[in-house]
N, C-alpha and C positions, 0 to 999 in steps of 0.2 A: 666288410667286417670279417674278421678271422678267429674260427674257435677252436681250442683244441680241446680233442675228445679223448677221453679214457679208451683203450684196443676194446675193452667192452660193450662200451655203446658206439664206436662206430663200427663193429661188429651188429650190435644190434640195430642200427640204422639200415644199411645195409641189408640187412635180413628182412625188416619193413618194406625196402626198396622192390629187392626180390620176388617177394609174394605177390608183389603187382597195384598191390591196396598206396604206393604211394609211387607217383613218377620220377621224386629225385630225392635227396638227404632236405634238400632246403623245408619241400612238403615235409617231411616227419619231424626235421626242429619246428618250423610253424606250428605244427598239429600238438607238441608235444607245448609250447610257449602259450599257446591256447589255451590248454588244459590247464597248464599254472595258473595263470591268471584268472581264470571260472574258479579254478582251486581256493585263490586269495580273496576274491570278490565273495562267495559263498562263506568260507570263514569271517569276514568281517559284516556280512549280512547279521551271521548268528551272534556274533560278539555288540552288535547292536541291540538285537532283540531282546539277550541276556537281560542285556542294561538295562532297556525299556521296564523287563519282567521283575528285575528286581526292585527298581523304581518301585512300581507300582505294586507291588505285596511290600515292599518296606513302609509304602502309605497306608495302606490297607490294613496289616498288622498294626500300626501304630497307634493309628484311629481306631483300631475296634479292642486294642488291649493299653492306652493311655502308653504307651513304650516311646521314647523320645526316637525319631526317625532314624537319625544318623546311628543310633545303639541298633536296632532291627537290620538297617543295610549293615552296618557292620559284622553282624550274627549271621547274615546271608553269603553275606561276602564269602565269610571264613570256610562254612558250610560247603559252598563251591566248591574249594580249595582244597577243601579235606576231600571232597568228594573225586576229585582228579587226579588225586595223588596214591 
């Protein structure tokens, strides 16, 4: 496989290289392909659990204040969104 790299990072590969902390470029894309991926699996960990959380306080609210479920997730939802933005 062949990738080409911005004079930046293969400046800063290189620089990685250097310090001694990695033996070749291949080590520092692996190490850096690693972290993505930890990066993408922890985001989608929390994007589950969201879920999970909102679930359950949209049942919760609903049953302890008569509010039709899908209205509560919906007011949760939004709440998020506002909240992110």
């Amino acid at each position: 496989m062949n990738v080409s790299l911005s004079i930046p990072l293969e400046e800063y590969i290189q620089k990685k290289v250097s310090s001694g902390l990695y033996n070749s470029a291949s080590e520092v894309i692996r190490e850096g392909l690693r972290s993505l991926q930890e990066k993408e699996l922890e985001k989608e960990r929390k994007e589950k659990l969201d879920t999970l959380l909102i679930e359950r306080l949209a049942k919760y609210e609903a049953g302890e204040k008569g509010i039709p479920l899908e209205e509560v997730r919906s007011s949760i939802l939004q709440s998020l969104k506002e909240a992110r933005t």
